[in-house]
VOKOL-357238 format. One record per atom (N, C-alpha, C, CB): x, y, z. Coordinates in steps of 0.1 Angstrom, whole numbers, plus 5000, padded with zeros to 4 digits. Glycine has a CB too. Example, Ala and Ser with C-alpha at 12.3 -4.5 7.8 and 13.67 -1.06 7.14 Angstrom:
// VOKOL-357238
513249435078
512349555078
513249675078
511349555090
512849785071
513749895071
512950005079
514149945057
// end
This chain:
// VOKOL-357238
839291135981
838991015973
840290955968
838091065961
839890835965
841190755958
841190715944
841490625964
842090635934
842090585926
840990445926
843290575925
840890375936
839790265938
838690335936
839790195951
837890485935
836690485930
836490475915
836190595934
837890435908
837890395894
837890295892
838590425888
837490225879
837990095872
838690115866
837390025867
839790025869
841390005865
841389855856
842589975883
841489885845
841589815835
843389795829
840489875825
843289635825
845089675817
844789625806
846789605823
845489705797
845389665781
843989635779
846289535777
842889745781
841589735777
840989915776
840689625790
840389885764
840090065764
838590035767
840290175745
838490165781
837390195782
836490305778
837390195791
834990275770
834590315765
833690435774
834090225757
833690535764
833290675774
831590685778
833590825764
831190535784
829890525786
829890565800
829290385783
828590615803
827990635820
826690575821
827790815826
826190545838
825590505838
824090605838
826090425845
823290535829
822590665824
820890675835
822290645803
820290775831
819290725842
818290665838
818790815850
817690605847
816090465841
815190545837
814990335855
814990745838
814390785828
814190825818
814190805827
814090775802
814090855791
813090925785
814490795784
813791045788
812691205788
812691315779
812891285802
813691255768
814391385758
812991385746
816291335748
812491275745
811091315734
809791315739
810991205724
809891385751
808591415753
807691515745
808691455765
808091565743
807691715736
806591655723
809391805728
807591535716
806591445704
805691355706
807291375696
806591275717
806091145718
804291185728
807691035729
804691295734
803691265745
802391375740
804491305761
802491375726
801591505719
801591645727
799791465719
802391665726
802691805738
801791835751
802591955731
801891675759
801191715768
801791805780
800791605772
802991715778
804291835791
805291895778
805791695809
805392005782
805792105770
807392135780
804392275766
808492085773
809792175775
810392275764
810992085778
810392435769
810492545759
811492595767
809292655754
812092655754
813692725760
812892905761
815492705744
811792935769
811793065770
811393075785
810993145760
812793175788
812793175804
812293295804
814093165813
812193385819
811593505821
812693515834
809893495823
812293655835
812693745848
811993745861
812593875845
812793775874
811993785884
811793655887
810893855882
810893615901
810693485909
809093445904
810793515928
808593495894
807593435886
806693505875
806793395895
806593445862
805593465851
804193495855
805393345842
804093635855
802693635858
802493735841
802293735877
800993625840
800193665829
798493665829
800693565820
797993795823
796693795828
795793745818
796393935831
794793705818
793593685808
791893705814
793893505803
791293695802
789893725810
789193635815
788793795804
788293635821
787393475825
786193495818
786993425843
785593365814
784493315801
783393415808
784093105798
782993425799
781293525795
780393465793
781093615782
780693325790
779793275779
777993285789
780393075773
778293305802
776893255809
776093405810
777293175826
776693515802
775893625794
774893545791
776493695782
774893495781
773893415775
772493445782
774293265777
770993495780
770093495781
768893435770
770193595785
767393415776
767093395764
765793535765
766593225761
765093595761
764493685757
762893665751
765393715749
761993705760
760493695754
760193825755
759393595762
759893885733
759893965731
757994015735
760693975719
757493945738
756393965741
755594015755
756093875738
756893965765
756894015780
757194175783
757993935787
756794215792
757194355795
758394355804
756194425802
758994515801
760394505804
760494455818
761094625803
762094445817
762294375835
763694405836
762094165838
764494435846
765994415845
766394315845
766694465853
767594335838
768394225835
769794225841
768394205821
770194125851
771594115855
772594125845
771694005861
773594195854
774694225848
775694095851
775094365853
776694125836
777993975840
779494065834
777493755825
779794085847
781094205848
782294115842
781494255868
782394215834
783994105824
785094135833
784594175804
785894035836
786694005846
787793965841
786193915854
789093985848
790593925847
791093875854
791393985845
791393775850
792193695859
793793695861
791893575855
794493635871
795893635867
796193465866
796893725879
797193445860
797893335862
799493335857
797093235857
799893275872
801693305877
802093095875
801793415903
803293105866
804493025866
805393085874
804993015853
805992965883
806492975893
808292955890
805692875902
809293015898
810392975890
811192885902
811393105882
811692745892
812492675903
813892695903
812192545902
814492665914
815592655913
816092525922
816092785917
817892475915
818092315917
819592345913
817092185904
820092245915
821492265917
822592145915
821692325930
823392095906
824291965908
825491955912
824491895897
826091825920
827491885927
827391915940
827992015922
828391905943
829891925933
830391795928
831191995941
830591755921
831591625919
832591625917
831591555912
833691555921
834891545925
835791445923
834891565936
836291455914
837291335910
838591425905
836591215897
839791335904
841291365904
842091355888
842091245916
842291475886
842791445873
843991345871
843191555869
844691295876
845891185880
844791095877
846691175896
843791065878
842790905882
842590875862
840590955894
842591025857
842290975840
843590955836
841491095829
845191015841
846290985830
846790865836
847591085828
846490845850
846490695853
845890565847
845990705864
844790605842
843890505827
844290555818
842190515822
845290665811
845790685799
844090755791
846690515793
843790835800
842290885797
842691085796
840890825812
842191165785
842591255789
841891375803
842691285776
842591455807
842091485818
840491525818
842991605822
840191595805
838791655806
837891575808
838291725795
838091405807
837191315807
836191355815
837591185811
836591355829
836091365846
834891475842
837591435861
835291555833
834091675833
833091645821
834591835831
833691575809
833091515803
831491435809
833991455800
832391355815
831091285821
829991325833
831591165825
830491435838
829891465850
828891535841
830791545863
829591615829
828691765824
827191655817
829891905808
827691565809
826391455801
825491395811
827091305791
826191385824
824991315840
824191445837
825791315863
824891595839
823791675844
823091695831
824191795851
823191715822
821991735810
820791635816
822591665792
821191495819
820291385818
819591465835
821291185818
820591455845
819791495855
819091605855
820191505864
819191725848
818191825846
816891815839
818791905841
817291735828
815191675821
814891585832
814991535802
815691515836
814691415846
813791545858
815991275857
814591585864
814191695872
812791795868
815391765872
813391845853
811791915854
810891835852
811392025847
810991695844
809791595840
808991595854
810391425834
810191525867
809391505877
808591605884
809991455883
809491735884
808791835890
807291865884
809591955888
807291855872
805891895862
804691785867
806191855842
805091635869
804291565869
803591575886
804991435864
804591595892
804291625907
803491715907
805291665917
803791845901
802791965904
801291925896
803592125898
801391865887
799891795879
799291705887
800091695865
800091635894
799391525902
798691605915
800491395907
799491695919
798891805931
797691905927
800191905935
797891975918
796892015915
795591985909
797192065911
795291855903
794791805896
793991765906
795391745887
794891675914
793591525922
793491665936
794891265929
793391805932
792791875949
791391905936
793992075961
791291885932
790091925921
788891805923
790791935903
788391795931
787191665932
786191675918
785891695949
786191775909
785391765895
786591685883
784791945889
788091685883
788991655881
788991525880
789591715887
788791445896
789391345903
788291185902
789691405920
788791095896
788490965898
789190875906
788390915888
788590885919
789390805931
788690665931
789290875947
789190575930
788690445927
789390345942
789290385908
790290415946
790990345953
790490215972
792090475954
789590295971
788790225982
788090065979
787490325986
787890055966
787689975958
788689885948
787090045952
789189945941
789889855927
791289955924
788489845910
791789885917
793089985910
792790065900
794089915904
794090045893
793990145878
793590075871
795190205871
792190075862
792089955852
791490045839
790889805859
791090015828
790490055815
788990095819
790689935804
788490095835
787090085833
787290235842
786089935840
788190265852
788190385861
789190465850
788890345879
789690445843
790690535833
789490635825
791790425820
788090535822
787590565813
786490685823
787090435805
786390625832
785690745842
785990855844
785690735853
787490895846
788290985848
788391075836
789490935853
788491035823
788291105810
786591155811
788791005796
785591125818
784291125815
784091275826
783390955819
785191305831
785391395839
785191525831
786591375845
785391525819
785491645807
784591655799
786591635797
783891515801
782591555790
782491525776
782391715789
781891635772
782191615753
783391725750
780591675741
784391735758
785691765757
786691645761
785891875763
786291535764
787591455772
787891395757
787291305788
787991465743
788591435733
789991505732
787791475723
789891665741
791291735748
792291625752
790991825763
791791545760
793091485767
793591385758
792891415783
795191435757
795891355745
796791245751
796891465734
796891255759
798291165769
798091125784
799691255771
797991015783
798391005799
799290895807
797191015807
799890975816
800790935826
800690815834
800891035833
801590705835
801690585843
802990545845
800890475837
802590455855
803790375864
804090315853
803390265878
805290205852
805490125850
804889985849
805990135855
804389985866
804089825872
802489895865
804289785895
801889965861
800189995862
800290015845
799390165873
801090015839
801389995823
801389825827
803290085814
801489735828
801889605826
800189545836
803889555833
799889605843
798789585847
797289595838
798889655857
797589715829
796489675821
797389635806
795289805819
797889565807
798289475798
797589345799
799589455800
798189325811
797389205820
795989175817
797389245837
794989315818
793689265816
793189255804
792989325823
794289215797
793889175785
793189265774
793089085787
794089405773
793689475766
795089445752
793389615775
794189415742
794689385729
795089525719
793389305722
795589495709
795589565700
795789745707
794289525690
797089715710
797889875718
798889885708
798789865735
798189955698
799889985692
800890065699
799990075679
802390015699
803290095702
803690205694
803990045704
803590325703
804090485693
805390455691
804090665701
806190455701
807590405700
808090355715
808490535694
809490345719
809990255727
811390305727
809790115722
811490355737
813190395740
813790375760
813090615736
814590285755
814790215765
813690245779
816290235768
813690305790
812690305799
811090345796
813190385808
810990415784
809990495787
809190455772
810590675790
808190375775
807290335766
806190405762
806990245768
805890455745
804590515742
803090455737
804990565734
802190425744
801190325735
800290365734
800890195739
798890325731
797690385727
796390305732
797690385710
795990345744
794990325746
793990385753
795090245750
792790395748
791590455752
791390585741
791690505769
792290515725
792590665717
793990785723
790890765718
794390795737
795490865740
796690795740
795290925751
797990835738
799090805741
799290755755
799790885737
800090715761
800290655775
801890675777
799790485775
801890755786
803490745785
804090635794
804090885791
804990575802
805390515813
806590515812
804990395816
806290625824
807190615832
807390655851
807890675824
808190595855
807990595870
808990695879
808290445874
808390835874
807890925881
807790895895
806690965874
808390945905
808190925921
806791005926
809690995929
806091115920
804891105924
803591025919
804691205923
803990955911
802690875907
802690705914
802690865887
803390755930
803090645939
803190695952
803890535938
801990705959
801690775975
802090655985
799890835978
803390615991
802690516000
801690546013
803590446005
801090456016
800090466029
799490356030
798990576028
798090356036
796790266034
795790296030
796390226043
795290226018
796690166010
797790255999
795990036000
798890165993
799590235988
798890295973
800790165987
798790395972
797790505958
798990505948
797190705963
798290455936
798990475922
798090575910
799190325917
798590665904
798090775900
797990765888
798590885903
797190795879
797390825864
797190965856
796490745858
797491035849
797091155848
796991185835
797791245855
795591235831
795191175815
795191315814
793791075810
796291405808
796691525798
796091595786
797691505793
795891715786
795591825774
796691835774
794591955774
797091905760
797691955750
798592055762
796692015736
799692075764
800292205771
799692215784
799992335764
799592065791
799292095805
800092115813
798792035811
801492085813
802692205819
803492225808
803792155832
803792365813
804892385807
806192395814
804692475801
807592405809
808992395817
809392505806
810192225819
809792615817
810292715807
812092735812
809292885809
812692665806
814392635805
814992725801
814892525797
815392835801
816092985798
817092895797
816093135809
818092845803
819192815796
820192865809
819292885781
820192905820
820393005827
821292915837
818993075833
822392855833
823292715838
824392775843
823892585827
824792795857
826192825860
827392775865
826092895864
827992705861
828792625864
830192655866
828592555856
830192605876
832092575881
833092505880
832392555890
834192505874
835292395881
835992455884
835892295877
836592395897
837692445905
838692365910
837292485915
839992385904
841292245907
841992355923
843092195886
841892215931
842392255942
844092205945
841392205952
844592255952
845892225960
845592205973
846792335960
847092125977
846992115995
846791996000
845792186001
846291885988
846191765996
846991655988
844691715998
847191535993
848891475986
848591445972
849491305993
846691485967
846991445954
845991625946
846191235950
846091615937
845391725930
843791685928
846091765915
842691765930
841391745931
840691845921
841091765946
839591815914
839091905908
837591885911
839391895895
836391945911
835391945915
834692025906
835491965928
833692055900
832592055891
830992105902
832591865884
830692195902
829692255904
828392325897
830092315910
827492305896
826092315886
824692435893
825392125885
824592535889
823592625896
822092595883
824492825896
821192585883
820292615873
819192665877
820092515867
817892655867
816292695872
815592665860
815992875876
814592675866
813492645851
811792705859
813492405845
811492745850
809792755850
808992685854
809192745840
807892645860
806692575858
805092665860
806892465868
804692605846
803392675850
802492555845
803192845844
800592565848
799992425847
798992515838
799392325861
798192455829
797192505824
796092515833
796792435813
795392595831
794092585839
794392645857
793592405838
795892645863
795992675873
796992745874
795892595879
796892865886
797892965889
798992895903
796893115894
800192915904
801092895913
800193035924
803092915906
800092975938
799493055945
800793135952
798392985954
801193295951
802293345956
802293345969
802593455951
801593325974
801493405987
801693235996
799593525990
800693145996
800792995998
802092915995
799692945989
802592955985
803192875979
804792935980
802592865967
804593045974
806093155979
806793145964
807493085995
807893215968
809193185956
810393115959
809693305949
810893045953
811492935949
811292835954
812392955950
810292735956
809492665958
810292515964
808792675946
809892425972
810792315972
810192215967
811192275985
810592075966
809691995962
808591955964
810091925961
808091955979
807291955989
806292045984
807791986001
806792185986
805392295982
804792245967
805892475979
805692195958
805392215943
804392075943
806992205931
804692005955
803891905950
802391895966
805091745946
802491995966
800992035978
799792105968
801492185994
798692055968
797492125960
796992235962
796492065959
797292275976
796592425975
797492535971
796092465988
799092485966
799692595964
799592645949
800992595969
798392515947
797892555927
796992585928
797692445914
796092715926
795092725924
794092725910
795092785929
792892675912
792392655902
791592785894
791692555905
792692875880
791792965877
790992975869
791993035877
791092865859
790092785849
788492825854
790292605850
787392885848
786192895855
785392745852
785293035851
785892675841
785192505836
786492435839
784492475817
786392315849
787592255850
788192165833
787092135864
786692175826
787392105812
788492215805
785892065797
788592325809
789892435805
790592425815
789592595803
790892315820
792292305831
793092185821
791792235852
794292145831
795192055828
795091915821
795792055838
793791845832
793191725828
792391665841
794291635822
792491505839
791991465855
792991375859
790191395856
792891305868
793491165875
792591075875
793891165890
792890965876
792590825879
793390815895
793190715866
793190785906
793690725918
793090545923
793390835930
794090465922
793590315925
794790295935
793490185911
794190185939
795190095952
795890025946
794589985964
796990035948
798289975942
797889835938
799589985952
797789745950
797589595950
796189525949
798189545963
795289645943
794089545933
793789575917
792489555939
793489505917
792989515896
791889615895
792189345886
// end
């Protein structure tokens, strides 16, 4: 590399800005009523496995004390497992020349300065997307889950409202849900009034309709191209993923010799959790350490929720280019 991958300014101080990314993802936790949950508790091993029982409730009989006896089936109390999967991701190396900052009259650490504030930003973006991908995968392989509208019409306030009708006299659970950009401004478009805004931070807008928050933002799985191109919505309970961030960051720099100018380079190891409400990472399908691909294939989630209204949430799916 050379000095031309810098801007060379004279007699001008350049301010220690970068260019940051189009998604802002640091208040999710509030903004989005903890629908996607980022917790700093990591675990051991290539996955969280945790057990619980599955519902009873269909014990339930009713009883005519007037009838003569009869057997009565048995309802075997059962355990289930469900496994968070651990990912792993990596930044780097990046490489720029310490000569390139005393050449700007910049001190040397700048170069890591700025590389180290990219990767903060690139690591929330990363698990946001990862989370949303694995929701969108698991969610829309669930046909009791799924409001596919797309053969028909888009994303509108009438198929959003279908897709919450998916839960019943629980779709009061789902606190948030997920959208594009272009499908935030689309039902704008249809003239849906009185949206208050939660708040507003540069990319990533909070608003209120149908009673849930709405997040937007544009998430690379909440657009399939094909025929036609599918746009996704995903209307959230409380802790439908979680990102479990141990903190577990290993990082390098390394100043080299040997070439006519001095080089330093910056390398980033990390991982994080994911696990979905309502669904187990399948080990055997799915494996360990997962790629983006598997994380976002539905059968490597299985569903161990025995009522899909105790899973994650549902989707909405519409065709991109109708109302």
């Amino acid at each position: 590399m050379s000095l031309s991958q810098m801007q060379v300014f004279n007699e001008y101080i350049m301010p220690a800005t970068i260019e940051t990314l189009g998604q802002m993802i640091d208040k999710f936790n509030q903004a989005s009523n903890g629908a996607i949950r980022l917790t700093t508790t990591g675990f051991t091993g290539d996955f969280l496995q945790e057990s619980f029982f599955a519902a009873i409730h269909s014990a339930q009989r009713r009883v005519d004390r007037y009838a003569a006896q009869g057997a009565a089936s048995a309802t075997d109390l059962t355990q289930l497992k469900h496994s968070t999967v651990k990912v792993a991701g990596g930044f780097g190396p990046i490489r720029y020349e310490p000569s390139q900052m005393t050449w700007l009259q910049q001190p040397t650490v700048r170069g890591i300065e700025v590389a180290s504030r990219n990767f903060a930003e690139a690591l929330l973006a990363d698990q946001l997307n990862s989370a949303i991908a694995a929701l969108r995968a698991a969610i829309a392989n669930q046909a009791a889950a799924t409001n596919d509208v797309s053969a028909t019409a888009g994303i509108n306030y009438t198929s959003l409202n279908g897709a919450h009708a998916k839960f019943g006299d629980r779709s009061g659970d789902l606190v948030a849900t997920v959208i594009s950009g272009a499908v935030y401004h689309k039902l704008i478009g249809d003239n849906l009034t009185n949206t208050p805004q939660l708040f507003q931070s540069q990319n990533v807008r909070v608003v209120d309709i149908l009673g849930k928050a709405m997040i937007v933002t544009d998430a690379p799985a909440l657009r399939v191209a094909g025929t036609p191109n599918k746009v996704y919505a995903l209307s959230l309970v409380d802790s439908a993923a979680m990102v479990h961030d141990a903190g577990d960051v290993i990082s390098n720099i390394q100043t080299n010799n040997g070439q006519t100018r001095i080089e330093t380079t910056m390398q980033v190891d990390y991982t994080f959790g994911l696990g979905l409400k309502g669904y187990t990472w399948d080990e055997t399908n799915g494996g360990k350490s997962p790629t983006d691909a598997e994380l976002a294939t539905g059968s490597n989630w299985d569903k161990v929720a025995t009522d899909i209204k105790m899973t994650a949430g549902v989707v909405t799916i519409g065709d991109e280019a109708k109302a």
